[in-house]
C-alpha positions as CSV (number, residue, x, y, z in Angstrom):
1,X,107.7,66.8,29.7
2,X,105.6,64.7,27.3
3,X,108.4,63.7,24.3
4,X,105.9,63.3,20.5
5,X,107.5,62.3,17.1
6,X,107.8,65.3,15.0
7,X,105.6,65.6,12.1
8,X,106.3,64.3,8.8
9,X,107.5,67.9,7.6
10,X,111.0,69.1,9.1
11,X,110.8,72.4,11.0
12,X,113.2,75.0,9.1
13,X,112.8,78.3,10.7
14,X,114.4,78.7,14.3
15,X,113.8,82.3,14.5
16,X,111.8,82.5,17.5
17,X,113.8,81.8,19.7
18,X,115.0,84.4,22.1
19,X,116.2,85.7,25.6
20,X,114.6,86.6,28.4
21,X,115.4,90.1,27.0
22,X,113.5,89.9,23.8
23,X,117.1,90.2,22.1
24,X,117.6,87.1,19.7
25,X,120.8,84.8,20.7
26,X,120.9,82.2,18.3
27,X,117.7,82.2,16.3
28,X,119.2,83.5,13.5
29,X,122.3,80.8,13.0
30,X,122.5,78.0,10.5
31,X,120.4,75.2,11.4
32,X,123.3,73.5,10.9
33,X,125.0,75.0,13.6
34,X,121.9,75.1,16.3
35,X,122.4,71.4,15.8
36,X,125.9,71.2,16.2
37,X,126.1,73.1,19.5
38,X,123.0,70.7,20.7
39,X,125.1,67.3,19.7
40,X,127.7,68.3,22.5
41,X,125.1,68.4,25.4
42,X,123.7,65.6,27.4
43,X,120.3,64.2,25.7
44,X,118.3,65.3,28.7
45,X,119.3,69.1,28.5
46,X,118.6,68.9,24.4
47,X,115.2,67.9,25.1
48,X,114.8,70.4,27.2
49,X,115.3,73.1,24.4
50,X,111.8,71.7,23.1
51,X,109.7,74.6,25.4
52,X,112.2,77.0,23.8
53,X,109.8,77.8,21.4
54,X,107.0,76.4,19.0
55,X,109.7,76.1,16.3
56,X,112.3,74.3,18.7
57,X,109.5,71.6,20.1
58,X,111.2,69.2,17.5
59,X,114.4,70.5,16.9
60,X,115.9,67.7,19.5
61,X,114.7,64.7,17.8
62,X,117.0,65.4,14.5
63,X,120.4,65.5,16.9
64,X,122.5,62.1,15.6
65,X,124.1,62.0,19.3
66,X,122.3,60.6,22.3
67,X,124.5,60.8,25.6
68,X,122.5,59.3,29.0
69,X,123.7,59.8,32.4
70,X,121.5,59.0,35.0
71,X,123.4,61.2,37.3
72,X,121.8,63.4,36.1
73,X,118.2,62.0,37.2
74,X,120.1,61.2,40.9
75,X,117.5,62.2,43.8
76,X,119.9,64.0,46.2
77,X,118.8,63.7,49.9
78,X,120.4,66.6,51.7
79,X,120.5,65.3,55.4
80,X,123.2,62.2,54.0
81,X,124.1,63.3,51.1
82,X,123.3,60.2,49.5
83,X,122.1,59.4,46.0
84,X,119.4,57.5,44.9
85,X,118.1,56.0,41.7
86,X,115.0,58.1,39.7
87,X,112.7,55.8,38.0
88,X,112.6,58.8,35.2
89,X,115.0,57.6,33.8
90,X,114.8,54.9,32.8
91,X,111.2,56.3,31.3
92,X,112.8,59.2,29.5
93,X,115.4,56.7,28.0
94,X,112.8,54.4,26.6
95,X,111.0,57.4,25.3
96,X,114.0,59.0,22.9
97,X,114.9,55.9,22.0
98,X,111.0,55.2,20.7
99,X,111.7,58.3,18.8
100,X,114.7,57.3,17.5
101,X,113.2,54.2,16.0
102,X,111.9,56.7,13.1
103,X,115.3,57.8,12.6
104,X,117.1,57.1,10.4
105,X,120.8,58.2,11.5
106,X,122.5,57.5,15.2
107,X,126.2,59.1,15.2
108,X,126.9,58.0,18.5
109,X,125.2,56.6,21.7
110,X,126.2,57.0,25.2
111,X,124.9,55.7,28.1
112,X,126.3,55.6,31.7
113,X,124.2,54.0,33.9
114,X,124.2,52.6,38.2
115,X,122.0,49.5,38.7
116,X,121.2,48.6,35.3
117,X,119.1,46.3,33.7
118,X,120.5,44.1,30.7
119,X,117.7,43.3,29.0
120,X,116.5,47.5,28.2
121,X,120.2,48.4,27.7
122,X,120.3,45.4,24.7
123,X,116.8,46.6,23.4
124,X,118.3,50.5,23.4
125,X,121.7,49.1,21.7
126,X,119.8,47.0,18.9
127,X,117.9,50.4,18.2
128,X,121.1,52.3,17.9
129,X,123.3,50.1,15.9
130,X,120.5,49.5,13.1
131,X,120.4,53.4,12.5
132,X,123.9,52.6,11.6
133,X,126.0,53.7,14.5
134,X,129.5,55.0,14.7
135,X,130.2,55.8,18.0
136,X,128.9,53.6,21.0
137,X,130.2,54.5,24.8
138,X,128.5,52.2,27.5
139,X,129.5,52.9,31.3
140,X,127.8,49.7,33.1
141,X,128.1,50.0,37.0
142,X,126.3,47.4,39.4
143,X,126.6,49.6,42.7
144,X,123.6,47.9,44.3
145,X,126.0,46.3,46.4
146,X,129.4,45.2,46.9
147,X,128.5,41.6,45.5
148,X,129.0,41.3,42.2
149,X,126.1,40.0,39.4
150,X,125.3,36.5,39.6
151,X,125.4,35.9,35.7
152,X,127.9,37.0,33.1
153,X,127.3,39.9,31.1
154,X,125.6,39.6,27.4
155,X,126.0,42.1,24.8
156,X,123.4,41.8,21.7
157,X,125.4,40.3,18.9
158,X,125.0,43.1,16.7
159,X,127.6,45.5,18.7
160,X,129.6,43.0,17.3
161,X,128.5,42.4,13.7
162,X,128.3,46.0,12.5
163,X,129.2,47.4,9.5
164,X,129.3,50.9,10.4
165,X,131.0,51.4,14.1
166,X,133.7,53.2,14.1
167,X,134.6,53.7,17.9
168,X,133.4,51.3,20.8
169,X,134.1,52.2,24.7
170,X,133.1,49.7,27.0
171,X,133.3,50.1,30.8
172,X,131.7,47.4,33.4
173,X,132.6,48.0,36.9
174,X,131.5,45.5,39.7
175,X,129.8,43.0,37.0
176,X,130.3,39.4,36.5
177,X,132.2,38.3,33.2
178,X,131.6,39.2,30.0
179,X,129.5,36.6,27.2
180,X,131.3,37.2,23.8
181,X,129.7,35.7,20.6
182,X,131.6,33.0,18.8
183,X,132.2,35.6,16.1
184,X,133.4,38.8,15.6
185,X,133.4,41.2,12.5
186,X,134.1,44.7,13.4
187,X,135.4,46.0,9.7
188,X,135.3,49.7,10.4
189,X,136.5,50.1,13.9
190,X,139.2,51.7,14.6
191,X,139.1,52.4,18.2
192,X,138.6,50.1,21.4
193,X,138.4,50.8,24.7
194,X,138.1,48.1,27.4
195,X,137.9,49.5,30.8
196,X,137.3,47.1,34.0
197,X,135.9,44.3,32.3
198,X,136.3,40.4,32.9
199,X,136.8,37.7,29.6
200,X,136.3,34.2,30.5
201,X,136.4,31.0,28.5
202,X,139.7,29.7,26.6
203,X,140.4,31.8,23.4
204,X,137.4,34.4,24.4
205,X,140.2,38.0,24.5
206,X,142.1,36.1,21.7
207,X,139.0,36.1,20.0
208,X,137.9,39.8,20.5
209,X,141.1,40.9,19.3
210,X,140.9,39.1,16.2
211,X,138.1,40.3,15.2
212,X,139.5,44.2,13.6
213,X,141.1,44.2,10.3
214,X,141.9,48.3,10.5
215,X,142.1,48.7,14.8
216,X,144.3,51.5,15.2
217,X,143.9,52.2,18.7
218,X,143.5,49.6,21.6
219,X,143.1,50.9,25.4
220,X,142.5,48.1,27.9
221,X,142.4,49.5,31.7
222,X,141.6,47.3,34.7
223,X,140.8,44.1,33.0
224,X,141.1,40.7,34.0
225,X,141.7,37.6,31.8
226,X,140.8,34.0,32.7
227,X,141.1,30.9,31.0
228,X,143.9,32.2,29.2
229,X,147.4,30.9,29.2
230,X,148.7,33.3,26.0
231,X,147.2,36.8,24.9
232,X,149.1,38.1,22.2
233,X,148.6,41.5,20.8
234,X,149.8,41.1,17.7
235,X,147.5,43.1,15.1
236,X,149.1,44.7,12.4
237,X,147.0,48.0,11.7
238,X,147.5,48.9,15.3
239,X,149.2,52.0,15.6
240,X,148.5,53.2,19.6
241,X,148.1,51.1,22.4
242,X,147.5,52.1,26.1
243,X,148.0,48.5,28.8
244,X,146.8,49.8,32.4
245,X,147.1,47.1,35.0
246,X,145.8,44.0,33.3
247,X,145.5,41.1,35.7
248,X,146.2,37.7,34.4
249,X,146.6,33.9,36.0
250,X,149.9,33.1,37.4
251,X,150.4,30.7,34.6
252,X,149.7,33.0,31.8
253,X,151.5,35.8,29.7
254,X,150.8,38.6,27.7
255,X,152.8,39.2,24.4
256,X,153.0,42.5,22.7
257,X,154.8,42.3,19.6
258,X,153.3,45.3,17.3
259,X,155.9,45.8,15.2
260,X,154.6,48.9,13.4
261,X,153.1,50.3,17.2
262,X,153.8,54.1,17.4
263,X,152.4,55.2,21.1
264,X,152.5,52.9,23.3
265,X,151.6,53.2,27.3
266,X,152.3,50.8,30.2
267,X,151.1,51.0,33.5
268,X,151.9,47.5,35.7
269,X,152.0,46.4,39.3
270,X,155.8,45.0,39.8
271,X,154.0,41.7,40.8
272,X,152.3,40.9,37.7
273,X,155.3,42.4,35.3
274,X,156.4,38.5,35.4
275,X,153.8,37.9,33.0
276,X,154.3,40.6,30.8
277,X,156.7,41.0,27.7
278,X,157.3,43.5,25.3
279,X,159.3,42.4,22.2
280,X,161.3,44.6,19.9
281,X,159.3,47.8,19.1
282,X,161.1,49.1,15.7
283,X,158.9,52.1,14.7
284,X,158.1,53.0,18.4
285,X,157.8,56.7,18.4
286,X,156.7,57.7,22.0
287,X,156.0,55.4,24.8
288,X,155.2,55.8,28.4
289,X,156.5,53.4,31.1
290,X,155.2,53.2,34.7
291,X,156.0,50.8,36.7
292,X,154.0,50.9,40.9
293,X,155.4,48.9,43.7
294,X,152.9,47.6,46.2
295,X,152.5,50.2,48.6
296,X,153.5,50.2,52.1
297,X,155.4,47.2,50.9
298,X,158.6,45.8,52.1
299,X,160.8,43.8,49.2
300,X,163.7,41.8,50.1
301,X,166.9,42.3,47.8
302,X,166.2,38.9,46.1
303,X,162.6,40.1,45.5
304,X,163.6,43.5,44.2
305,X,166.2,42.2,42.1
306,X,164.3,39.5,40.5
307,X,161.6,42.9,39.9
308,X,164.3,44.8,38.7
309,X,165.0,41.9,36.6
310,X,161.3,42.3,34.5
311,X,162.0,45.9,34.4
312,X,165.2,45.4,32.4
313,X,163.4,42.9,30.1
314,X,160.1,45.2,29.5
315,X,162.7,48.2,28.8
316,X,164.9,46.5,26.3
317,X,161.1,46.1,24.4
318,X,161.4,50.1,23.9
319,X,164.8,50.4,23.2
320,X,164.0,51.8,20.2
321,X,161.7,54.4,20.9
322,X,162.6,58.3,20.2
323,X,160.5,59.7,23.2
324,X,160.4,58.1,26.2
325,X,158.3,59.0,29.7
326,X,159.2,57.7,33.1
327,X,157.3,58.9,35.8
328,X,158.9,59.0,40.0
329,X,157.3,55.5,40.3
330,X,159.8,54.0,37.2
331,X,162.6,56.3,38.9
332,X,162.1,54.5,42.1
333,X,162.5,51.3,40.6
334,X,165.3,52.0,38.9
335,X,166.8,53.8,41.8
336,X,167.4,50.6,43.8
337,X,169.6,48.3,41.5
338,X,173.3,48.1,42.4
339,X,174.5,48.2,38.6
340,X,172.1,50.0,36.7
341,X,174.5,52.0,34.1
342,X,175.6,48.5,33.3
343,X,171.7,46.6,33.5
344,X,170.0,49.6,31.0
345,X,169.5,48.9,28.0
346,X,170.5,51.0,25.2
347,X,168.6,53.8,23.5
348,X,170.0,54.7,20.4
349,X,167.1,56.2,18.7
350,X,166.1,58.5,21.7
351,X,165.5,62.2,20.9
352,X,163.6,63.1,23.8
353,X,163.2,61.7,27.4
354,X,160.5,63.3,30.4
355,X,161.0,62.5,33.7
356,X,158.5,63.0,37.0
357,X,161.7,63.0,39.8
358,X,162.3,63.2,43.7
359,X,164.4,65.7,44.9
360,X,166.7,62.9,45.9
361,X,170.1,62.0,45.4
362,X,169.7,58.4,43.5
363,X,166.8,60.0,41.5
364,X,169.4,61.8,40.0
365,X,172.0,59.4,39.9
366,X,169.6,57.6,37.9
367,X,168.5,60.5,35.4
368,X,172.5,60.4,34.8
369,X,172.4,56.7,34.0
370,X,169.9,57.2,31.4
371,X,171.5,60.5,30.0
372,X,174.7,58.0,29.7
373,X,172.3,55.4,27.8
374,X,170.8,57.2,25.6
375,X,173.9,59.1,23.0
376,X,171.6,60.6,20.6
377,X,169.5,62.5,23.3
378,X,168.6,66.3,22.7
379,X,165.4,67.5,24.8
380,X,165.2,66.5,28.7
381,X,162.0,67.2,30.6
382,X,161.9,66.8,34.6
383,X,159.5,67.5,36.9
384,X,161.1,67.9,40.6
385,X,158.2,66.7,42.9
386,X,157.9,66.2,46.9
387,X,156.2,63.0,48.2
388,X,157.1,59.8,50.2
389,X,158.3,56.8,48.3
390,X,156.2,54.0,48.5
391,X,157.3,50.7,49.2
392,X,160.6,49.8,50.6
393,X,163.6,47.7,50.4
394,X,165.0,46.3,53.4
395,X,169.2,45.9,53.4
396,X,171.1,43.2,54.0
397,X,173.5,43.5,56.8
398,X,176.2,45.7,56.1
399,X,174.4,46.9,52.9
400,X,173.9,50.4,52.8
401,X,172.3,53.1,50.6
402,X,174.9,54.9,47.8
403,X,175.6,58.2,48.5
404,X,178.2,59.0,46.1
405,X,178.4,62.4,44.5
406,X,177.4,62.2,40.4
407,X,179.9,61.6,39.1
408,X,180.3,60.0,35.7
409,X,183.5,61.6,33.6
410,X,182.4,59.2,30.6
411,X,179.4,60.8,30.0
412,X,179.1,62.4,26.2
413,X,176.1,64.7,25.8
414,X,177.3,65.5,22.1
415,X,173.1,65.7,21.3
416,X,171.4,67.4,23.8
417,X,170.3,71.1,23.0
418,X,167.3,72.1,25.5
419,X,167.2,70.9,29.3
420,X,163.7,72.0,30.8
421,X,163.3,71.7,34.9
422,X,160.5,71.8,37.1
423,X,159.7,73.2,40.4
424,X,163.3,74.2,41.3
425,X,164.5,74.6,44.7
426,X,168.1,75.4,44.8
427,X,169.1,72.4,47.1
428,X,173.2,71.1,46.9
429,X,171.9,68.0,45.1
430,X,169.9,69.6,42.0
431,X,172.6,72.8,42.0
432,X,175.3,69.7,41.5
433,X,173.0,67.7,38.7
434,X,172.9,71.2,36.3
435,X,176.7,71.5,37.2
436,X,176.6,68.0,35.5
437,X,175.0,69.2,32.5
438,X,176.3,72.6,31.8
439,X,179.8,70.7,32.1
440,X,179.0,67.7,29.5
441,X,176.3,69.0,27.3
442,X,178.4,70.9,24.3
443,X,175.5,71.3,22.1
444,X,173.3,72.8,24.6
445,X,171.3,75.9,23.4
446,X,168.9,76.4,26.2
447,X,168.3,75.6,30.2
448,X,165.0,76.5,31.2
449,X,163.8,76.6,35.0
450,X,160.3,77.0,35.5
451,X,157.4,77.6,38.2
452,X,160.1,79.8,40.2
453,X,157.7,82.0,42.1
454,X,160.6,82.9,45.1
455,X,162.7,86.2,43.8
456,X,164.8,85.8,46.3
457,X,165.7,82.3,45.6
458,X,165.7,82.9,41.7
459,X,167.9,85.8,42.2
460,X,170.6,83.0,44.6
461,X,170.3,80.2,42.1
462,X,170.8,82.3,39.0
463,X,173.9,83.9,40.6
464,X,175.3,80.3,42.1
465,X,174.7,79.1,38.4
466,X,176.5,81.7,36.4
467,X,179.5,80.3,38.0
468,X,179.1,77.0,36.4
469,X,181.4,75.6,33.5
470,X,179.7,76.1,30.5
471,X,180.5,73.1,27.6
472,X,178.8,75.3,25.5
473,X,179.3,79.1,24.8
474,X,175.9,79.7,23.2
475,X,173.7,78.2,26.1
476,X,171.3,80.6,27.7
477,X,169.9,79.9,30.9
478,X,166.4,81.3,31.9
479,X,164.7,80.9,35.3
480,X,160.8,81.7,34.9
C-alpha cells in the first residue's frame, strides 16, 4: 500500500463509505467521531481504512495517535510455529512517520518493537516530540539472543526536555543500561512508568526523579539500580506509587518517605526487603503489600525471623493506611512468626482490609491477629484459595507447628459492619473462623458468601450457620 501526503485541502465529506451490502455504517457520523474510533486502533489497521473509499484515502494521516507493534508484521512459519522479523516494518514506520513530519499535532506515540535499532527509534522520537507530544509508550526488546546489547541504551535528549509530555512509559527488556542526560526538565508530566530498565552511574535514578515538579504517579517494575548507595523517593506532588521487585546492591537502600502518597503498591522478594524502608505514610489511603519467598526455598528460623523482622518494619510504614491488601504470599509470611499479635503493628486508621487466604488453619489465625490490630475495622474481603505454599521453614528440634483452635476472647470488633468471603467450602476450620465473627462482631450488618455453585453444600453450611451466636441481631447472612 503506497502511503502519499494528503493534499493541501482537508477531505470533509466521509459519505462514501459503505458495506459490503451497499447499506452505509458510519459514513454519515461526525468526522469527529470517525476519527475518534480510528485513534484507538493500531496505526497499521488505520492506514488500512485508506482503500475504504476515495474520501477515506487520507482520513488516516489527520489521527494524533500512532501505535506500532511489529507483531503485527511477525511472518508466522506454520511447521515451528516460530516468529520472524518483516522488514515491512520497519518501511511502513519510516513512512507515517515521513507523513507526520507535515503534521502539526502528535497526541501520543507507541511503539513496541523485537530487535530494534536505536538510531531509527531516536529519529521517529525526535519527530514525535517536536509535534508536541503528550503521550509516549516505548516497548524496547533485544530478543536476538539471550546476550544482552553491548552498549548502553541512549534516548534523544528531547524525551527529556519537553514541554508538553504528559505521560511517558518506558519498557527495555534484555538491553544493556540506560544513558540519561545530565539534565532533566519534564514540567508537565505526570505519569512515569519504568518497566525492566537498568540506571548506571552514581546519582543517575536520583537524577531522573528529580527532574518532575507535578509527577503524580510513579510505577517502576523490574528495575535494577547500580552505582547507587541511597535512592530516595521523596517527591512531594506524588500522589500514587506502584514498587515491583526493584533490585539494588547489597550496600544500598531505597527510601520512601512520600508523606502526602495516597495508593501505594509493594511487591518485594524477602531477600532484597533488607534494603527497603517505608517511613510514616500519614495520608495513605489504600496500599497493597506483597511480600514472595524464594520458591522451593528452605529458611532456617534465624533466617525467617530476621525476614519477618523487615516485614514488621515495612508494615509499621502503612500503619496508617485506611485500606489495606494482603495477598496468600504476605499471609504466609506472617503465618510463620511465633508472636505475631504482639510483633503487628497497629492500624488505627483502617476501615477496610482484603485478604487472598489458604484454607488453612494459621491463615486464619493470622486474619484474627490483624482483625485484633486493626479496632476501627468495618469491611473484610477474603478470598479462600487452594494452592501449595512455596517455600518452607525447617523446625528446630522439638519445634512444632501451632495448632491451637482461634481463639482470642479479647478481640473487640465494635467497627466491623460487612464480612464478604470467597470460594467457601464448609470445612471445620472456616465454619469455626465465621463462628469467630458472628460472636465478636456487634455492629455487623451483613455476611456475604459468594461463588457457592454446590446446593447441597449451601443448603449444609447455611443450616450449620444459623446455629451460630449472633453479636448482632440485625446481621443477615447471604450465601450466593
Amino acid at each position: 500500500m503506497e502511503l502519499t501526503s494528503p493534499p493541501i485541502k482537508r477531505q470533509k465529506v466521509l459519505h462514501d463509505a459503505e458495506n459490503v451490502n451497499g447499506n452505509d455504517c458510519i459514513g454519515f457520523l461526525p468526522e469527529s467521531v470517525v476519527l475518534n474510533i480510528l485513534s484507538y486502533l493500531p496505526t497499521k489497521f488505520v492506514v488500512q481504512t485508506s482503500v475504504v473509499s476515495k474520501d477515506w484515502r487520507y482520513l488516516w494521516t489527520f489521527i494524533p495517535r500512532l501505535d506500532f507493534d511489529d507483531e503485527l508484521f511477525r511472518i508466522h512459519r506454520k511447521k515451528n510455529k516460530k516468529q520472524i522479523e518483516n522488514p515491512k516494518f520497519v518501511d511502513f514506520v519510516s513512512k507515517v512517520m515521513k507523513v507526520q513530519d507535515q503534521a502539526r499535532y502528535v497526541e501520543r506515540f507507541r511503539l513496541r518493537w523485537s530487535h530494534f535499532d536505536m538510531s531509527l527509534v531516536n529519529n521517529w522520537i525526535n519527530v514525535s516530540v517536536g509535534k508536541n507530544l503528550k503521550e509516549l509508550d516505548l516497548d524496547l526488546r533485544n530478543n536476538a539472543s539471550v546476550v544482552k546489547l553491548p552498549y548502553a541504551i541512549g534516548l534523544p535528549l528531547c524525551m527529556f526536555n519537553s514541554d508538553s509530555l504528559v505521560a511517558l512509559k518506558l519498557k527495555l527488556f534484555n538491553c544493556e543500561l540506560i544513558v540519561l542526560p545530565t539534565s532533566i526538565c519534564l514540567n508537565k508530566l505526570k505519569k512515569l512508568h519504568l518497566e525492566g530498565v537498568r540506571f548506571s552511574g552514581d546519582g543517575a535514578i536520583q537524577r531522573l526523579l528529580s527532574g518532575y515538579p507535578i509527577l503524580e504517579t510513579l510505577e517502576m517494575v523490574g528495575c535494577q539500580i547500580y552505582d547507587q548507595k541511597v535512592v530516595e523517593i521523596t517527591l512531594p506532588s506524588l500522589r500514587n506509587l506502584c514498587v515491583r521487585h526493584i533490585y539494588l546492591p547489597r550496600n544500598s537502600v531505597i527510601k520512601i518517605s512520600n508523606l502526602d502518597l495516597l495508593f501505594f503498591k509493594y511487591t518485594v522478594m524477602e531477600c532484597n526487603m533488607k534494603n527497603n524502608f517505608i517511613y510514616s505514610l500519614s495520608s495513605l489511603i489504600n496500599a497493597y503489600f506483597e511480600v514472595h519467598l524464594q520458591p522451593c526455598g528452605s529458611y532456617s528460623r534465624k533466617r525467617y525471623n530476621e525476614c519477618f523482622t523487615n516485614v514488621r518494619r515495612l508494615l509499621s510504614g502503612l500503619s496508617s493506611v485506611r485500606s489495606l491488601t494482603l495477598p496468600e504470599s504476605t499471609l504466609q509470611m506472617l503465618s510463620l512468626d511465633q508472636n505475631l499479635l504482639e510483633s503487628l503493628p497497629c492500624f488505627y486508621n483502617l476501615r477496610k482490609l482484603m485478604l487472598t487466604s489458604l484454607r488453612k488453619r494459621d491463615y486464619f489465625q493470622v486474619i484474627a491477629y490483624l482483625l485484633q490490630s486493626s479496632p476501627s475495622l468495618e469491611s473484610l474481603v477474603i478470598a479462600l484459595e487452594e494452592q501449595p505454599r512455596i517455600g518452607a521453614v525447617i523446625m528446630e528440634d522439638g519445634q512444632e507447628v501451632p495448632t491451637e483452635l482461634l481463639c482470642l476472647e479479647g478481640l473487640v470488633l465494635n467497627h466491623l459492619k460487612e464480612v464478604t468471603i470467597s470460594r467457601l467450602w464448609g470445612i471445620e476450620v472456616e465454619l469455626e473462623f465465621l463462628k469467630l465473627i458472628l460472636r465478636k462482631a456487634s455492629a455487623l450488618q451483613k455476611l456475604i458468601i459468594n461463588e457457592m455453585n454446590d446446593s447441597k453444600k449451601r443448603t449444609e453450611i447455611c443450616w450449620k450457620m444459623a446455629m451460630f451466636e449472633k453479636a448482632s441481631a440485625s446481621c443477615t447472612i447471604s450465601l450466593l
